[in-house]
PDB file of N, H, CA, C and O in Angstrom:
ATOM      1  N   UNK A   1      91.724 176.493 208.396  1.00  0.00           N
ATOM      2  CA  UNK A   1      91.372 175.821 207.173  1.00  0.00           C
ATOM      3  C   UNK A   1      89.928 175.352 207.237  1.00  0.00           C
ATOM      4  O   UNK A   1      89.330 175.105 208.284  1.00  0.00           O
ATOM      5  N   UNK A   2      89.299 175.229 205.692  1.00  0.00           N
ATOM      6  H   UNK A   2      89.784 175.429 204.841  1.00  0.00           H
ATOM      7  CA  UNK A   2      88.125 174.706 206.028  1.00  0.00           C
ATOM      8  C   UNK A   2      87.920 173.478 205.601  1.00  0.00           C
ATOM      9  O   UNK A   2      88.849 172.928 205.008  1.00  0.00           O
ATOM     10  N   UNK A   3      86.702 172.783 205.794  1.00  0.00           N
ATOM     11  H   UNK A   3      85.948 173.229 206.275  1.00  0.00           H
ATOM     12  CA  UNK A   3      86.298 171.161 205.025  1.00  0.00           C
ATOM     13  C   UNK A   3      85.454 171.392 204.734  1.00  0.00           C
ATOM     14  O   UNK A   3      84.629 172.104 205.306  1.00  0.00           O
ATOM     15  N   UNK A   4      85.366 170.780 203.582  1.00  0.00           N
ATOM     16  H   UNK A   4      86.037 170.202 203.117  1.00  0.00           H
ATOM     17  CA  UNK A   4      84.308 170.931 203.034  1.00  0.00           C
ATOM     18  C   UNK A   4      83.930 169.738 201.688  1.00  0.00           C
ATOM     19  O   UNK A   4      84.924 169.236 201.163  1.00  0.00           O
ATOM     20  N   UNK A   5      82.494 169.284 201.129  1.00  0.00           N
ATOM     21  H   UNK A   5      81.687 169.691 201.555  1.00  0.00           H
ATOM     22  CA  UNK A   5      82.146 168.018 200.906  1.00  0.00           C
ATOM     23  C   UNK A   5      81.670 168.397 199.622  1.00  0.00           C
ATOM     24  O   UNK A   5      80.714 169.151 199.805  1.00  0.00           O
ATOM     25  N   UNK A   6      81.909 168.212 198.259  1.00  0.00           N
ATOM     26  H   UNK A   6      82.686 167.599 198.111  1.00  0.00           H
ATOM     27  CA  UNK A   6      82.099 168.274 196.794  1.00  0.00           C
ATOM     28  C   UNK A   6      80.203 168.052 196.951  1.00  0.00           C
ATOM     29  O   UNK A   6      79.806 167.760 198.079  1.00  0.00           O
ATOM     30  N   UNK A   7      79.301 168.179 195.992  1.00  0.00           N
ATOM     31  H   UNK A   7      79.623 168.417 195.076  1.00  0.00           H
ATOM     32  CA  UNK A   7      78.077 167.442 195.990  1.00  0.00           C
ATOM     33  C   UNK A   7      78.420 166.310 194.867  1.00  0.00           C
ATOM     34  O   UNK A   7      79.482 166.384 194.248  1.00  0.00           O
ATOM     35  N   UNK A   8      77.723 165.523 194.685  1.00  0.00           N
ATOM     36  H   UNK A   8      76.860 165.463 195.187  1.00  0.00           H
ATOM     37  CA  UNK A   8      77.559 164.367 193.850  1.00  0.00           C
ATOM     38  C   UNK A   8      77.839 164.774 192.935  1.00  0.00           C
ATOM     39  O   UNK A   8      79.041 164.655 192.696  1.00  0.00           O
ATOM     40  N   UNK A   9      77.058 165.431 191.943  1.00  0.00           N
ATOM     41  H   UNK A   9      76.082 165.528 192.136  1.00  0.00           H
ATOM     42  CA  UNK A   9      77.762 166.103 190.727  1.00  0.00           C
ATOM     43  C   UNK A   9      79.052 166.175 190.521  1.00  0.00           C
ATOM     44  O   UNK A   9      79.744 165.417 189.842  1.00  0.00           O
ATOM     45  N   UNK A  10      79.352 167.059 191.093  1.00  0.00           N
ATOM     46  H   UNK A  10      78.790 167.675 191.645  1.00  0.00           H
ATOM     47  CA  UNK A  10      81.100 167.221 191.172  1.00  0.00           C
ATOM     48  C   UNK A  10      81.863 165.978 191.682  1.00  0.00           C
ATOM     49  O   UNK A  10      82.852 165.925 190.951  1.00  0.00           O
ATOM     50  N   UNK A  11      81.908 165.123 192.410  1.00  0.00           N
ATOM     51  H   UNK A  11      81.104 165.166 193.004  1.00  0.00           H
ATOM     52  CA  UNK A  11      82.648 164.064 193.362  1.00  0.00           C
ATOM     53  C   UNK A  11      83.297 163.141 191.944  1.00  0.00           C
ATOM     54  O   UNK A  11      82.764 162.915 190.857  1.00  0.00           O
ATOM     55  N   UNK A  12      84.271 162.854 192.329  1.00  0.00           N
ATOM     56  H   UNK A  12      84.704 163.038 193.212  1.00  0.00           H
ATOM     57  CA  UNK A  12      85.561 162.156 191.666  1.00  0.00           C
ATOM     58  C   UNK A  12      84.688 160.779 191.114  1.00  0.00           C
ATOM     59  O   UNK A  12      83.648 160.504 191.711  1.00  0.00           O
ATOM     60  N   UNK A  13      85.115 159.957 190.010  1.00  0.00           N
ATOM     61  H   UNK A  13      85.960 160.181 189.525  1.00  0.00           H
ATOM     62  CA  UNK A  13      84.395 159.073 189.000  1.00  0.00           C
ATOM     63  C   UNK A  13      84.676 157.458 190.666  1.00  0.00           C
ATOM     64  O   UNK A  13      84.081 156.385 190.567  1.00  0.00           O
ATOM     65  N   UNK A  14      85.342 157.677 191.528  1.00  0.00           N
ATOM     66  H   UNK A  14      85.825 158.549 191.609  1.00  0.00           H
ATOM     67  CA  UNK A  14      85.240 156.849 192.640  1.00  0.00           C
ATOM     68  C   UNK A  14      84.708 157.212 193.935  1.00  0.00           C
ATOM     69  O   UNK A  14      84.692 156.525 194.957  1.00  0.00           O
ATOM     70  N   UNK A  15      84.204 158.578 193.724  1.00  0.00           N
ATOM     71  H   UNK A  15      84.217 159.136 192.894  1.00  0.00           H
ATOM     72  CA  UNK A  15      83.421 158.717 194.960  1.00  0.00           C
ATOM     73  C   UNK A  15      83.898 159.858 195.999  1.00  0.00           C
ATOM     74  O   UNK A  15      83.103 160.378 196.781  1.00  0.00           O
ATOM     75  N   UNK A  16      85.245 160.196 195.939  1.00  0.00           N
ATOM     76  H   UNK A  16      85.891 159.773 195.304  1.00  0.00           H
ATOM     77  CA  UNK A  16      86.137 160.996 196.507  1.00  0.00           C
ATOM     78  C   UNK A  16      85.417 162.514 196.521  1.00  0.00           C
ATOM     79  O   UNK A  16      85.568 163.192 195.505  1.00  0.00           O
ATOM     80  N   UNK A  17      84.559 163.128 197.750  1.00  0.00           N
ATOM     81  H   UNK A  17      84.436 162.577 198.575  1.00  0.00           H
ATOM     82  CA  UNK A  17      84.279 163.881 197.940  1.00  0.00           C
ATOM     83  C   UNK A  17      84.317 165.188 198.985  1.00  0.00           C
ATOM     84  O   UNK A  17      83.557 166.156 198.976  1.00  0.00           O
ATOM     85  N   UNK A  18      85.629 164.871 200.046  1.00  0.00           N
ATOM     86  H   UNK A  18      86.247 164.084 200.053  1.00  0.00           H
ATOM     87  CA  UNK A  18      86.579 165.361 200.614  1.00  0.00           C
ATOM     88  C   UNK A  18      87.314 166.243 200.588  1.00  0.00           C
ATOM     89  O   UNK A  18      88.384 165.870 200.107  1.00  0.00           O
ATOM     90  N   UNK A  19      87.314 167.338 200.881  1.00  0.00           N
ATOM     91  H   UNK A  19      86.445 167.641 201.271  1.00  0.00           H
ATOM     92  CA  UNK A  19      88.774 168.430 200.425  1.00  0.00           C
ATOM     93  C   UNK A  19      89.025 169.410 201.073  1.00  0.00           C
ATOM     94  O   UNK A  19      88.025 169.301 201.783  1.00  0.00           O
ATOM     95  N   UNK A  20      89.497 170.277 201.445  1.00  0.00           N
ATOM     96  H   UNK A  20      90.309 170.365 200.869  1.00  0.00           H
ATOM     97  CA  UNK A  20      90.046 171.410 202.560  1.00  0.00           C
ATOM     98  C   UNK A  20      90.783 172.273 201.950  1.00  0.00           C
ATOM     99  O   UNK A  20      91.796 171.865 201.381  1.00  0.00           O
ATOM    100  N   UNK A  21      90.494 173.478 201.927  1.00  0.00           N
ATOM    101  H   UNK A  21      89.671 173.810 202.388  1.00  0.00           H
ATOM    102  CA  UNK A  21      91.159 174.655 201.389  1.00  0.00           C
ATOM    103  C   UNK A  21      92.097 175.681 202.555  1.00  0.00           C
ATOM    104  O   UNK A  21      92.020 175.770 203.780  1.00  0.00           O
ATOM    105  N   UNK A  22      92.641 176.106 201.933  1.00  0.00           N
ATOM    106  H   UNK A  22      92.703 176.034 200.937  1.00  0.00           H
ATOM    107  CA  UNK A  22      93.594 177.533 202.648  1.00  0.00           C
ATOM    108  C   UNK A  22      94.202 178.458 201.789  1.00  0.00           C
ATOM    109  O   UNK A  22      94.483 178.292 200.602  1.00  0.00           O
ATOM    110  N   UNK A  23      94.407 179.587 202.590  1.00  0.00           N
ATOM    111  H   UNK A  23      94.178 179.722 203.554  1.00  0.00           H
ATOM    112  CA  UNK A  23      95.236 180.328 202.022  1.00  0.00           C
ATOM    113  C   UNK A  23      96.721 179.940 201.786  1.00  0.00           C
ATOM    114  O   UNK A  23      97.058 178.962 202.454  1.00  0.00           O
ATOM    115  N   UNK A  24      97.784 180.523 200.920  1.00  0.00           N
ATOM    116  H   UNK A  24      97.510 181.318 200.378  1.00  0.00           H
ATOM    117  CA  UNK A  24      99.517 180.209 201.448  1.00  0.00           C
ATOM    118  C   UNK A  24      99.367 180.954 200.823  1.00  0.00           C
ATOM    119  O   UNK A  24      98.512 181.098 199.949  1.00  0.00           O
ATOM    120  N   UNK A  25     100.479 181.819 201.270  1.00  0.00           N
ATOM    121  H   UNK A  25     101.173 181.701 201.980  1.00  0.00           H
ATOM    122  CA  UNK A  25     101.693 182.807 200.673  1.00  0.00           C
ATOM    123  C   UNK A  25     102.705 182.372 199.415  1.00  0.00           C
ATOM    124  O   UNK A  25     103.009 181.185 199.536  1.00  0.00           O
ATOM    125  N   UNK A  26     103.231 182.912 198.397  1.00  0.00           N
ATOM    126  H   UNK A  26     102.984 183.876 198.298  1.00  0.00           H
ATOM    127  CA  UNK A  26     103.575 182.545 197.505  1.00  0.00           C
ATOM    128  C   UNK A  26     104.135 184.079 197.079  1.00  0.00           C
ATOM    129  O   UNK A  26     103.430 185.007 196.682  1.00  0.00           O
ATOM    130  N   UNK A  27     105.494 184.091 197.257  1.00  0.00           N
ATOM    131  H   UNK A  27     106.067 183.337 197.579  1.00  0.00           H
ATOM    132  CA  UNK A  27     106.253 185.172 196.340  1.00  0.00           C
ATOM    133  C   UNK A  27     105.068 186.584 197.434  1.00  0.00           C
ATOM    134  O   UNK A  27     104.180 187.113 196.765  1.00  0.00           O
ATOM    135  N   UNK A  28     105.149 186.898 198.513  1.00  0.00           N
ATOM    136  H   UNK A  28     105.871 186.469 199.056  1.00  0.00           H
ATOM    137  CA  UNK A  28     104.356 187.737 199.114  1.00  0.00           C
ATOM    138  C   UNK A  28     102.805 188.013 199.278  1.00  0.00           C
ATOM    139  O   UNK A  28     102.208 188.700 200.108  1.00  0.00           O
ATOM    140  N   UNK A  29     102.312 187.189 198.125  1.00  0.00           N
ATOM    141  H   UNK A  29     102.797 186.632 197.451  1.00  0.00           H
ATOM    142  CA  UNK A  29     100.920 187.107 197.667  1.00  0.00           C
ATOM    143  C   UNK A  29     100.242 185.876 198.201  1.00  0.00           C
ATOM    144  O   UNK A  29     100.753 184.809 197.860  1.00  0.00           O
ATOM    145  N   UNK A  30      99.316 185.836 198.881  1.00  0.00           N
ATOM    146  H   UNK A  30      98.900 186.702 199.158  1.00  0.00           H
ATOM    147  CA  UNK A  30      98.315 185.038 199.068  1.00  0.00           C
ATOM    148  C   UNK A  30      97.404 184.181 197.961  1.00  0.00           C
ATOM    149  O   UNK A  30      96.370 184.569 197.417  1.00  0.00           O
ATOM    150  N   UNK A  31      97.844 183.357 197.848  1.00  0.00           N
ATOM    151  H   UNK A  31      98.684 183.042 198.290  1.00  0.00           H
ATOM    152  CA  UNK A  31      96.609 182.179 196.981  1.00  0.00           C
ATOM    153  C   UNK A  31      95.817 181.198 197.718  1.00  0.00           C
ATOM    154  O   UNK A  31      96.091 180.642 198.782  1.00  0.00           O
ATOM    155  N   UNK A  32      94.768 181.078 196.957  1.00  0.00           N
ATOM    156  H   UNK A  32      94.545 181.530 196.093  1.00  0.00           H
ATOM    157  CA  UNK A  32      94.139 179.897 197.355  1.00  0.00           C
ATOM    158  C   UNK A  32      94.466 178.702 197.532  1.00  0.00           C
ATOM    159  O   UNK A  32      94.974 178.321 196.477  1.00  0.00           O
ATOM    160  N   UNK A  33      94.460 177.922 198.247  1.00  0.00           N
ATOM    161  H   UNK A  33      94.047 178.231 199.103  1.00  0.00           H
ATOM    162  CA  UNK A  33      94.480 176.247 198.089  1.00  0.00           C
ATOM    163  C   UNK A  33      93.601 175.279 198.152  1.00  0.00           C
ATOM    164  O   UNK A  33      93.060 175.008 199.224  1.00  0.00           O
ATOM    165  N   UNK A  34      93.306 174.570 196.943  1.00  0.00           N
ATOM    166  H   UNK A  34      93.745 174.790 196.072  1.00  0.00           H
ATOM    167  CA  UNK A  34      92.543 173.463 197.304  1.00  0.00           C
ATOM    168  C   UNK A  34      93.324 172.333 197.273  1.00  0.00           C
ATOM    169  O   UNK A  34      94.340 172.324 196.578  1.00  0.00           O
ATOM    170  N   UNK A  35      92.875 171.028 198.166  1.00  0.00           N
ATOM    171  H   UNK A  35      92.049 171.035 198.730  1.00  0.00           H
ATOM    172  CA  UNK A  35      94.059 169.975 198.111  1.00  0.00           C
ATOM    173  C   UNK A  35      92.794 169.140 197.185  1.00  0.00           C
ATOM    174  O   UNK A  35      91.768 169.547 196.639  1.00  0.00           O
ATOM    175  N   UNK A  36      93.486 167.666 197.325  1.00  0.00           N
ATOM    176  H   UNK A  36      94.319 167.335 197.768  1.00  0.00           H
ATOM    177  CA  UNK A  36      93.551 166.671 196.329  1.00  0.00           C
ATOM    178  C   UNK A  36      91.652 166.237 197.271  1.00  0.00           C
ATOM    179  O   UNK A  36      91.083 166.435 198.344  1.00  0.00           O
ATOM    180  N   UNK A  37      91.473 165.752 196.286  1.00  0.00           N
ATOM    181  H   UNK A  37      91.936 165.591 195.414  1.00  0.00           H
ATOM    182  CA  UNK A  37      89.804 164.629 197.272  1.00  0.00           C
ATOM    183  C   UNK A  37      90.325 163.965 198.045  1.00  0.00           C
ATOM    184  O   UNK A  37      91.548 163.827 198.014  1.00  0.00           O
ATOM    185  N   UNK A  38      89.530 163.341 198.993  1.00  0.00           N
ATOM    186  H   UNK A  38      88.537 163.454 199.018  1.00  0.00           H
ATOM    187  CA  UNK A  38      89.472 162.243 199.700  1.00  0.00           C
ATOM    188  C   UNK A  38      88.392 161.615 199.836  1.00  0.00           C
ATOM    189  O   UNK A  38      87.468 162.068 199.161  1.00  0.00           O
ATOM    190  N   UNK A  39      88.130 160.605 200.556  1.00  0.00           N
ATOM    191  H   UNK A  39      88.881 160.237 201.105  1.00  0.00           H
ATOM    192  CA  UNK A  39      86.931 159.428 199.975  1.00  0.00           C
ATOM    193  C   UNK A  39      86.307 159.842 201.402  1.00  0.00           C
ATOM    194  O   UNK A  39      85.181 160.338 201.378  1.00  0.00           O
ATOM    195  N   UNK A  40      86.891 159.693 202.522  1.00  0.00           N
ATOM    196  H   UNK A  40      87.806 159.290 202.541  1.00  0.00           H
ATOM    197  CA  UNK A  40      85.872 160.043 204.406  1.00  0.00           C
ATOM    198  C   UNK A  40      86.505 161.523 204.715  1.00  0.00           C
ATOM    199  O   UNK A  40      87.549 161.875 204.168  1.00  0.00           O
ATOM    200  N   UNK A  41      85.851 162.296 205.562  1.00  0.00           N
ATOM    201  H   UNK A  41      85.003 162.009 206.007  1.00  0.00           H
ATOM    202  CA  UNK A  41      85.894 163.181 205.976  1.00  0.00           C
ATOM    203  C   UNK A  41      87.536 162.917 207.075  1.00  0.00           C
ATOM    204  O   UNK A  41      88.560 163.600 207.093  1.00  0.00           O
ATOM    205  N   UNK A  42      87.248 161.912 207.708  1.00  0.00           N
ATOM    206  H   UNK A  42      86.416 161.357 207.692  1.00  0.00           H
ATOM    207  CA  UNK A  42      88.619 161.625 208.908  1.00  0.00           C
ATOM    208  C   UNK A  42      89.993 162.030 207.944  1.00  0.00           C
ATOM    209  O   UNK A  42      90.806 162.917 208.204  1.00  0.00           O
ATOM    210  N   UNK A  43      90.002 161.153 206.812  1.00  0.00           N
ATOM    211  H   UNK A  43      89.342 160.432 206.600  1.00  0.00           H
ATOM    212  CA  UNK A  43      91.110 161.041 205.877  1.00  0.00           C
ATOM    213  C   UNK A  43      91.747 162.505 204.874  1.00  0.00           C
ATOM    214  O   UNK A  43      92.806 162.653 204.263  1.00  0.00           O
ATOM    215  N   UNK A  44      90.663 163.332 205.047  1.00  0.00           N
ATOM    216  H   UNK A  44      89.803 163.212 205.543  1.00  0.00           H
ATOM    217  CA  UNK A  44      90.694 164.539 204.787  1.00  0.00           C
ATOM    218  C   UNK A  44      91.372 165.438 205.899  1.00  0.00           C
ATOM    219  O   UNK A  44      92.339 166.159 205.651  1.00  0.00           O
ATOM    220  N   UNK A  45      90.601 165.302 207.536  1.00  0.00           N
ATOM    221  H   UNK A  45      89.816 164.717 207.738  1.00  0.00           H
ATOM    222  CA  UNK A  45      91.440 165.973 208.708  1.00  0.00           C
ATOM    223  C   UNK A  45      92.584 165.498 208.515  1.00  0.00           C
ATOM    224  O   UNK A  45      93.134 166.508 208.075  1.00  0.00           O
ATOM    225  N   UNK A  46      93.450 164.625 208.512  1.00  0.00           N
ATOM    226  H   UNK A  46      93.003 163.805 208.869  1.00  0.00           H
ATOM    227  CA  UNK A  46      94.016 163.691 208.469  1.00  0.00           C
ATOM    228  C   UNK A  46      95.380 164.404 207.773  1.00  0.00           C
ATOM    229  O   UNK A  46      96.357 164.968 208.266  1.00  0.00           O
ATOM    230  N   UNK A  47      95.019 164.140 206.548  1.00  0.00           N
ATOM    231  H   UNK A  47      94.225 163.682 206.148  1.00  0.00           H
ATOM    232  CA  UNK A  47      95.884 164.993 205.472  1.00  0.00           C
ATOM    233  C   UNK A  47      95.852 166.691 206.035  1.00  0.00           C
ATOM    234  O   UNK A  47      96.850 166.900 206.725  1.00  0.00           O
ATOM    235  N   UNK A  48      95.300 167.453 205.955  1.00  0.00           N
ATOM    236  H   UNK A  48      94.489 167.283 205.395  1.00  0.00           H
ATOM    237  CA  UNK A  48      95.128 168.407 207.007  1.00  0.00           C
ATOM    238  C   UNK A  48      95.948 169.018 208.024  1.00  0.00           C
ATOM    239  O   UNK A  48      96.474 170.129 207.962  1.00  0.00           O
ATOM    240  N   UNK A  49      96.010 168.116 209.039  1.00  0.00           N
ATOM    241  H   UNK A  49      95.582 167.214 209.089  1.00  0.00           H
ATOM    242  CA  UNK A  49      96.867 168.239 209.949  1.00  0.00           C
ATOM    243  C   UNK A  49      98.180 167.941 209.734  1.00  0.00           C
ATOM    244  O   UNK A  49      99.035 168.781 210.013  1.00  0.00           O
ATOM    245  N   UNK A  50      98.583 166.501 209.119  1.00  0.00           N
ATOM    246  H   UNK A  50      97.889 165.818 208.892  1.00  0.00           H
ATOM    247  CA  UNK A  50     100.169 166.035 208.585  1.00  0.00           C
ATOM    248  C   UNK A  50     100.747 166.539 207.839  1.00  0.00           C
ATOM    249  O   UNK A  50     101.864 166.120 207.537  1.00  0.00           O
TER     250      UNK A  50
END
């Protein structure tokens, strides 16, 4: 998976600029995933790993 950090522009109306993508499988097919923001990078591994 990767991490990766929104720029200012884009970052959530509180600051939340955090997020990690992957692939998953779905019905045999591969999609993308992006998860939800997070505000620190830790809290992002975090979610990530759990």
């Amino acid at each position: 998976m990767a991490m990766l950090q929104l720029p200012k522009e884009r970052a959530a109306k509180d600051g939340r600029r955090w997020y990690f993508y992957d692939k998953i499988k779905v019905d045999g097919r591969t999609k993308p995933y992006m998860s939800k923001s997070y505000m620190t990078r830790n809290e992002a591994l975090k979610a990530e790993r759990g």
